[in-house]
NUVOBA-951663 format. One record per residue (C-alpha): residue number from 1; x, y, z; residue in one letter. Coordinates in nm, 3 decimals. Example, Ala and Ser with C-alpha at 12.3 -4.5 7.8 and 13.67 -1.06 7.14 Angstrom:
(site 1, (1.230, -0.450, 0.780), 'A')
(site 2, (1.367, -0.106, 0.714), 'S')
END
This chain:
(site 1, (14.868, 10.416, -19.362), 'X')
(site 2, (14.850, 10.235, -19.690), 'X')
(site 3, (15.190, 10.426, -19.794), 'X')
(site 4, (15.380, 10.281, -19.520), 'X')
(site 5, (15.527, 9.927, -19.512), 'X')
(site 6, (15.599, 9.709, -19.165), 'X')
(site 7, (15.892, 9.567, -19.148), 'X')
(site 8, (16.029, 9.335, -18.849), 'X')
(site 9, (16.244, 9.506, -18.539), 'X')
(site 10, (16.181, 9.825, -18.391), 'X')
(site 11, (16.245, 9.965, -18.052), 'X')
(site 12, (16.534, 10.201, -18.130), 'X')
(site 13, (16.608, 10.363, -18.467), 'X')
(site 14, (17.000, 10.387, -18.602), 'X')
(site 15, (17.021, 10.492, -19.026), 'X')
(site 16, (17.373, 10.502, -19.148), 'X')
(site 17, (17.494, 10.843, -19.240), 'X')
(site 18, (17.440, 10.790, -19.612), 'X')
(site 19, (17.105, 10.618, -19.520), 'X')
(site 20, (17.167, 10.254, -19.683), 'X')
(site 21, (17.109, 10.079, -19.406), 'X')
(site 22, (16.879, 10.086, -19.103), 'X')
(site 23, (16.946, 9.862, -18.743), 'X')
(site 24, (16.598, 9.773, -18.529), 'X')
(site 25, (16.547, 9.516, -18.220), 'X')
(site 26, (16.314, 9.317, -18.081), 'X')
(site 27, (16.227, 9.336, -17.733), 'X')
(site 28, (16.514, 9.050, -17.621), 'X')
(site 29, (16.838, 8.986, -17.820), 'X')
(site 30, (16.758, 9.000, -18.174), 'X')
(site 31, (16.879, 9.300, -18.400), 'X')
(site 32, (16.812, 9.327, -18.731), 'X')
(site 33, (16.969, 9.531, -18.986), 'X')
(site 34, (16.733, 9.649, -19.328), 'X')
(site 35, (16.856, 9.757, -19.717), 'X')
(site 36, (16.661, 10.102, -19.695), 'X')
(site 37, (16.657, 10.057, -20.053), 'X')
(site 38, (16.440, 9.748, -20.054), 'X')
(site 39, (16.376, 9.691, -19.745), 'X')
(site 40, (16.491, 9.368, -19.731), 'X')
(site 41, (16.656, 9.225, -19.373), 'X')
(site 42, (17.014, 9.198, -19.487), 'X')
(site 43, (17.170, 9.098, -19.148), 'X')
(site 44, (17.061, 8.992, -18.823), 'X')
(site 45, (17.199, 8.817, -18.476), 'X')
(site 46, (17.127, 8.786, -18.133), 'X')
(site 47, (17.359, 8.923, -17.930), 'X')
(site 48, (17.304, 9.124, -17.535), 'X')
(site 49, (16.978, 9.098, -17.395), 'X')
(site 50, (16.753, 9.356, -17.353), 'X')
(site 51, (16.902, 9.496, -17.635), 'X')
(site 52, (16.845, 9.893, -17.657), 'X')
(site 53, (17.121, 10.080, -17.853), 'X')
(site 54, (17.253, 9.973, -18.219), 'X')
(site 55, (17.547, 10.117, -18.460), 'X')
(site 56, (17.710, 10.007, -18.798), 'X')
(site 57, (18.062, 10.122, -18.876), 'X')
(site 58, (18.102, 10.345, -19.167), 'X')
(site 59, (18.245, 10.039, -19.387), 'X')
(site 60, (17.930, 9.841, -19.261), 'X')
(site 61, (18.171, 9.533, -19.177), 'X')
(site 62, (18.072, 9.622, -18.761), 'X')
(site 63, (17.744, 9.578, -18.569), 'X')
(site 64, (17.752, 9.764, -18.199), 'X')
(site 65, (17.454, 9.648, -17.970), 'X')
(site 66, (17.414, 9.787, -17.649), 'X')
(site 67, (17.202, 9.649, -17.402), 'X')
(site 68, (16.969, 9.859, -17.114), 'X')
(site 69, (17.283, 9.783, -16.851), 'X')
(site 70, (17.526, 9.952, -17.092), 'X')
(site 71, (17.652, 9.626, -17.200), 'X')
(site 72, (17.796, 9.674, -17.521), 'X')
(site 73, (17.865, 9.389, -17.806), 'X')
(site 74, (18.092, 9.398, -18.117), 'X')
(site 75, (18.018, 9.211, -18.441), 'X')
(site 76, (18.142, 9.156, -18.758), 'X')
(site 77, (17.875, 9.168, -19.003), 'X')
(site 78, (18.087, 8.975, -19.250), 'X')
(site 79, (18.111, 8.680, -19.023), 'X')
(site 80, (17.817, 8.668, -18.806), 'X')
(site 81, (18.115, 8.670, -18.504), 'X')
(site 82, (18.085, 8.871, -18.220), 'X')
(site 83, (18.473, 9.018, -18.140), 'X')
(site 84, (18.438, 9.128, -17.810), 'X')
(site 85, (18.158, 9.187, -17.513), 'X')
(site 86, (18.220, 9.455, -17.200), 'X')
(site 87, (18.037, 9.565, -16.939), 'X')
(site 88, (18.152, 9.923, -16.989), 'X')
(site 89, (18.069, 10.136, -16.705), 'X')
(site 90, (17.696, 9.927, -16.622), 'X')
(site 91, (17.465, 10.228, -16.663), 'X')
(site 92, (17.225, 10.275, -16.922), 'X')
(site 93, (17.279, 10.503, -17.163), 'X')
(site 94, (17.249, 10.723, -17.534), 'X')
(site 95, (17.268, 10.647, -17.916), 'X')
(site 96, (17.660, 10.523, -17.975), 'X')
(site 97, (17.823, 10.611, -18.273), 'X')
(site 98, (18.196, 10.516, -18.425), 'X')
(site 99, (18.465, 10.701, -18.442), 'X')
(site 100, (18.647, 10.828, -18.780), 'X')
(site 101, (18.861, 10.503, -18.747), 'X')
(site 102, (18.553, 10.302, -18.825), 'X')
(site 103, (18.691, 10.025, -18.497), 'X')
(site 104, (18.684, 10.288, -18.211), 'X')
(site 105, (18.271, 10.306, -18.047), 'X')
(site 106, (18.217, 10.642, -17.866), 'X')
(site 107, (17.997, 10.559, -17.617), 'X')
(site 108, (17.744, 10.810, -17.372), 'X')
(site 109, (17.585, 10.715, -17.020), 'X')
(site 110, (17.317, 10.856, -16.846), 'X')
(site 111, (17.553, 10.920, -16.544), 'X')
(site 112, (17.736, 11.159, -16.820), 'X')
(site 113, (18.035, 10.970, -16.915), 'X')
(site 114, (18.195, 10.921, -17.300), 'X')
(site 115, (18.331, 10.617, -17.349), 'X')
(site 116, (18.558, 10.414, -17.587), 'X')
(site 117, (18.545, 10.085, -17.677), 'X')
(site 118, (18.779, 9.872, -17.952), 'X')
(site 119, (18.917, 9.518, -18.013), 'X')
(site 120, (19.283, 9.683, -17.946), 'X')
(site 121, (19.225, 9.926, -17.661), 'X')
(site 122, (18.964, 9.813, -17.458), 'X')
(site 123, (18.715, 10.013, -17.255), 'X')
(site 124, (18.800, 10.361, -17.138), 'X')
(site 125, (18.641, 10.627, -17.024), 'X')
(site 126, (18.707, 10.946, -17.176), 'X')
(site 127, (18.496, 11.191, -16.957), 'X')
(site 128, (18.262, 11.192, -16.647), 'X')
(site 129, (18.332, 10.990, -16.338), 'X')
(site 130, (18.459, 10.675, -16.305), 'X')
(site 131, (18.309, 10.357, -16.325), 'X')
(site 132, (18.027, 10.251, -16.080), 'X')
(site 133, (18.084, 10.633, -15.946), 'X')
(site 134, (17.719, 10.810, -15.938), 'X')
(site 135, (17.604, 11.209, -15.845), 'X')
(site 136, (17.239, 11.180, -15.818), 'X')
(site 137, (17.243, 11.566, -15.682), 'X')
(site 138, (17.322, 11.682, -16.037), 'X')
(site 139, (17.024, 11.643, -16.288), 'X')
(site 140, (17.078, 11.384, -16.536), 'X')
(site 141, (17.338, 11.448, -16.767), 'X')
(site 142, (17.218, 11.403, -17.185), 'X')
(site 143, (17.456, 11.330, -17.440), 'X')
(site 144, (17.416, 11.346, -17.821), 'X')
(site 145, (17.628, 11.300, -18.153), 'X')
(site 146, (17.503, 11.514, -18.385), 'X')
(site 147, (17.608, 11.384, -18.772), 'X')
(site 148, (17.558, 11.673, -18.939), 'X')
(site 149, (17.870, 11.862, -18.739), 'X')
(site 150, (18.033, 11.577, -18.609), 'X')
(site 151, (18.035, 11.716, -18.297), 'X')
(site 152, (17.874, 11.511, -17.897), 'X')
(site 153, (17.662, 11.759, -17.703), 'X')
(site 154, (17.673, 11.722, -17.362), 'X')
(site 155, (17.350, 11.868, -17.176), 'X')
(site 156, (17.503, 11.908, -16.796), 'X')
(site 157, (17.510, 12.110, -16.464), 'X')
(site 158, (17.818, 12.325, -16.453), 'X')
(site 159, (18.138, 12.167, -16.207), 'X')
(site 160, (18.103, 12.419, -15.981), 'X')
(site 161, (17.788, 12.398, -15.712), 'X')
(site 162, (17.507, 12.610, -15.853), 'X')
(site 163, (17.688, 12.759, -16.109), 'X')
(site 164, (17.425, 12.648, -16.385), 'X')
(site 165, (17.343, 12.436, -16.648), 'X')
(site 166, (17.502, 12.490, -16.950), 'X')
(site 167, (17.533, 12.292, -17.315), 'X')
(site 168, (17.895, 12.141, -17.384), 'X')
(site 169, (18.048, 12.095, -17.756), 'X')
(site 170, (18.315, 11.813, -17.818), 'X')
(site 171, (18.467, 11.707, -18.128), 'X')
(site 172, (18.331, 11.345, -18.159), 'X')
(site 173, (18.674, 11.184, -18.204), 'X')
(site 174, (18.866, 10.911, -17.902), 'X')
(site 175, (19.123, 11.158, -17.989), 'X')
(site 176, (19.073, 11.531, -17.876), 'X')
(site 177, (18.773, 11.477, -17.704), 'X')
(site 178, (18.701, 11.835, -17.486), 'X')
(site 179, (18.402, 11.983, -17.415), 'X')
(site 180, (18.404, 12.336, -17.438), 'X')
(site 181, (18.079, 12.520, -17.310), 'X')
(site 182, (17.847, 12.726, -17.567), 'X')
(site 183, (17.527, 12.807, -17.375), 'X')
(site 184, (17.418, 12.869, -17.025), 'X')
(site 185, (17.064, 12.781, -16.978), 'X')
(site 186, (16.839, 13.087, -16.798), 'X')
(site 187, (16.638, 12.812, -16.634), 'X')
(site 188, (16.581, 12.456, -16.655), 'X')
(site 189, (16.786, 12.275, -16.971), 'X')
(site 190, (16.590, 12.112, -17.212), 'X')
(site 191, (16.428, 11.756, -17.118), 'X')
(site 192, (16.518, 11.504, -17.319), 'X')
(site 193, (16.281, 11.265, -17.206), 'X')
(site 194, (16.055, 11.478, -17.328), 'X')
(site 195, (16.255, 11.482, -17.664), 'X')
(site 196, (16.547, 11.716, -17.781), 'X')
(site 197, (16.582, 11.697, -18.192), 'X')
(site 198, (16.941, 11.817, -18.305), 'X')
(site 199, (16.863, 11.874, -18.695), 'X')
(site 200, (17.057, 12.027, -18.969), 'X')
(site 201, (17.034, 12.338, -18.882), 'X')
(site 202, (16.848, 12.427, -18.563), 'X')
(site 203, (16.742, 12.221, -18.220), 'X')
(site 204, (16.439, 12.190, -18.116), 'X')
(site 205, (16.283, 12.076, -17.785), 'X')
(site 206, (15.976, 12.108, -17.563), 'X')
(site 207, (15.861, 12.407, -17.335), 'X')
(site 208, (15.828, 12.251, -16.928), 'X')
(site 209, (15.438, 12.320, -17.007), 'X')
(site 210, (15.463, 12.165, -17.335), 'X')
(site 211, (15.236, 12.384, -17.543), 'X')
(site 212, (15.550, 12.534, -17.720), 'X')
(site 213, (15.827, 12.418, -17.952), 'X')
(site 214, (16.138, 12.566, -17.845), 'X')
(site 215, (16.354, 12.656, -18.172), 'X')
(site 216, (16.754, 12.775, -18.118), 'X')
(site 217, (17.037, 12.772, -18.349), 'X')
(site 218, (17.296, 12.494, -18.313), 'X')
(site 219, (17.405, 12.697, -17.981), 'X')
(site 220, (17.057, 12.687, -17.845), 'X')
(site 221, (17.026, 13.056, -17.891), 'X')
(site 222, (16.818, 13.268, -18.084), 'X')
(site 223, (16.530, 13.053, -17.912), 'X')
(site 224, (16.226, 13.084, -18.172), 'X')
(site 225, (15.888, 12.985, -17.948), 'X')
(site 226, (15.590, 12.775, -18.196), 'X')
(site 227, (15.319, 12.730, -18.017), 'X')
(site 228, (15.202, 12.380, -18.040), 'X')
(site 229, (14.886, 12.270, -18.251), 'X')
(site 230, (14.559, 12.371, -18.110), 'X')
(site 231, (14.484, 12.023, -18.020), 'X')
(site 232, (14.745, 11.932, -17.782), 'X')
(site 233, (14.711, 12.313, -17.581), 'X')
(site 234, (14.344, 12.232, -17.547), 'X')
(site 235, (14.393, 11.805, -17.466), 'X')
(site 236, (14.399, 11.753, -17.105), 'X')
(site 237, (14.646, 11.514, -17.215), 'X')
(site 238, (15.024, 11.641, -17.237), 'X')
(site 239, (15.225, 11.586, -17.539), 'X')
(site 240, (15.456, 11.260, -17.414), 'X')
(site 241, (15.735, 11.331, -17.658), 'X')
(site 242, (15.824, 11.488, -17.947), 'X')
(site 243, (16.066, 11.414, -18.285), 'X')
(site 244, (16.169, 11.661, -18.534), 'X')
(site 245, (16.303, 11.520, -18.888), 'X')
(site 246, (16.666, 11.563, -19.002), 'X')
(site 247, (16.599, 11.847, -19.234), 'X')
(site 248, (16.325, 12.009, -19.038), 'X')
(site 249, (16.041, 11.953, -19.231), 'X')
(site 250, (15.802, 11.744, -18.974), 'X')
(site 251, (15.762, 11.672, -18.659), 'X')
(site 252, (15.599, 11.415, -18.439), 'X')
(site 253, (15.426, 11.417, -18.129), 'X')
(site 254, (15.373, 11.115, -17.946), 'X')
(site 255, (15.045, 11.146, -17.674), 'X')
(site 256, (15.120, 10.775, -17.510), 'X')
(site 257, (14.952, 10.434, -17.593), 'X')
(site 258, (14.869, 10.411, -17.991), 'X')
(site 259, (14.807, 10.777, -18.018), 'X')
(site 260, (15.091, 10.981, -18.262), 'X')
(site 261, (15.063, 11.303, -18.490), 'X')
(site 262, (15.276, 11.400, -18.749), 'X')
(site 263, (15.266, 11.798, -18.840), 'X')
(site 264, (15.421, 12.026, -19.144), 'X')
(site 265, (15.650, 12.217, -18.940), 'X')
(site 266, (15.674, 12.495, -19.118), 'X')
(site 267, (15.236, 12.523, -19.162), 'X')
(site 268, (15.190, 12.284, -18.842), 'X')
(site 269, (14.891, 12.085, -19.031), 'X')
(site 270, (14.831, 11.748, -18.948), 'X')
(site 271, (15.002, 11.536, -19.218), 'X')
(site 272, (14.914, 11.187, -19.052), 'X')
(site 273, (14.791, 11.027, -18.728), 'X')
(site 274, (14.913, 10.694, -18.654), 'X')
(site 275, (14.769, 10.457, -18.443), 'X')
(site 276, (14.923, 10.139, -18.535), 'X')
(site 277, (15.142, 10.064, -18.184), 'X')
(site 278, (15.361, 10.230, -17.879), 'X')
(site 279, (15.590, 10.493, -18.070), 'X')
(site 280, (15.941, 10.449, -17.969), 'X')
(site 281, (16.111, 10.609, -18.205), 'X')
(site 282, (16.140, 10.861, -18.517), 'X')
(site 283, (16.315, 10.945, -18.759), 'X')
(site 284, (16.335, 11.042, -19.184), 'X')
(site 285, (16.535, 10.982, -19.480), 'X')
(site 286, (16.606, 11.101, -19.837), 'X')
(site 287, (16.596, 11.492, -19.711), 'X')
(site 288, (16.281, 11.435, -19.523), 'X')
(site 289, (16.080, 11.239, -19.817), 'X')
(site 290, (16.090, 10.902, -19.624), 'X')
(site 291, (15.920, 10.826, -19.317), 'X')
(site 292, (16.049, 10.573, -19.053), 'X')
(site 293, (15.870, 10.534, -18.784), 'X')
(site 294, (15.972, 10.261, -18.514), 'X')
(site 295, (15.702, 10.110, -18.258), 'X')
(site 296, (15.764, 9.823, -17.981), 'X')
(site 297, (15.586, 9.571, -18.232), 'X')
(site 298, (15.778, 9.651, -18.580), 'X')
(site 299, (15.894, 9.941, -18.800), 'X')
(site 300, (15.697, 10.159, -19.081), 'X')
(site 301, (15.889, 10.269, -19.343), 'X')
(site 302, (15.773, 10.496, -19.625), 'X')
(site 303, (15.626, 10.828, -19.763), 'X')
(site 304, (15.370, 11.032, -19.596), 'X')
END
């Protein structure tokens, strides 16, 4: 543990795409945005409370906090202003992300919508049902930008009744936005509460018995089944959740309380165990060389 350094915030992980800068929370209203270079807290506000979700615009002039109602928040990072609040459609929801105008936040629900949401425009919803509108007979929808093709996946049941469950591609522009399907599930889709990792190159996401890693391409076919370190097919205790890194390299399994394992994917050796608080979230930098790893008391940032 001595390699790794605390820093304040944690909760939910967002890294800019050229990995600058990295946006925590604390458990209320406070965010918190970090120089990955020095780790120094550059920027922080309080803002919605219960504060889940966080995004910086590509010119890093715009905070986006979203809060565990779907409540989102925009601020300028310059100022310390916030421009606008809305409600949105009042359902939790996914990781945000901005569109290629840098203004324009695409927004995902878990009642499967994708949202918009600018100082000129307003809210709208771009797909899914309308506001307040909920199918609890479908399973619950998952929604994911993926940075490396610039492209939202949307896990969902197909429109017609018992016609499957498929995964949906989108280009992840306000503009254009279609999903078009690219893989019918034989079963069950993945669980993403048990964690789905959309890396560079492949996916990756727990077997319903958890003892396997399910690999696919970028389609989710071509599954690849790696059975999971001898120590979790033996536990009596399931795997909780699971993070891949960006380029593949690790990944980490979360057991529940203080107990998390981080493996060499491609050897699956234990690398590290980490016991310092609840895991929340995951993530690495610098083509897998840096380490984040986000807990409900604070964030650990380094090499492993």
């Amino acid at each position: 543990m001595g390699k790794l350094k605390k820093i304040k915030g944690g909760m939910s992980l967002y890294v800019t795409e050229d990995e600058k800068l990295l946006a925590n929370s604390n458990t209320r209203n406070g965010v918190y945005v970090h120089d990955l270079d020095t780790l120094k807290t550059v920027f922080q506000t309080r803002t919605v409370s219960n504060v889940d979700k966080k995004a910086i615009s590509p010119d890093k002039k715009y905070l986006a906090a979203k809060n565990t109602s779907g409540q989102m928040a925009l601020i300028s990072m310059e100022s310390g202003e916030e421009i606008l609040r809305n409600d949105m459609a009042k359902c939790e929801g996914y990781q945000m992300t901005f569109a290629t105008d840098g203004r324009t936040i695409l927004d995902f629900d878990w009642d499967g919508r994708t949202m918009s949401l600018n100082d000129s425009d307003g809210f709208k919803i771009l797909d899914g049902p309308e506001a307040g509108v909920k199918d609890r007979i479908k399973p619950m929808e998952y929604l994911h930008y993926d940075r490396f093709s610039r492209q939202i996946y949307k896990l969902a049941q197909g429109k017609d009744s018992g016609s499957g469950e498929y995964a949906f591609v989108s280009p992840a522009d306000a503009i254009g936005l279609e999903y078009r399907p690219v893989h019918k599930f034989a079963g069950r889709m993945p669980s993403h509460t048990t964690g789905i990792s959309i890396c560079k190159d492949h996916i990756y996401y727990l077997s319903n018995d958890r003892t396997e890693l399910i690999e696919t391409d970028k389609n989710f076919d071509n599954a690849r089944r790696i059975p999971l370190p001898k120590m979790f097919r033996e536990s009596r205790v399931m795997v909780n959740h699971m993070y891949v890194s960006p380029y593949e390299k690790y990944a980490l399994f979360y057991m529940g309380f203080w107990n998390a394992f981080i493996f060499d994917l491609a050897s699956m050796e234990l690398v590290m165990e980490f016991g310092e608080d609840v895991v929340s979230d995951f993530t690495m930098i610098h083509e897998d060389k840096t380490a984040i790893i986000a807990t409900w008391g604070g964030t650990y940032v380094g090499s492993l």
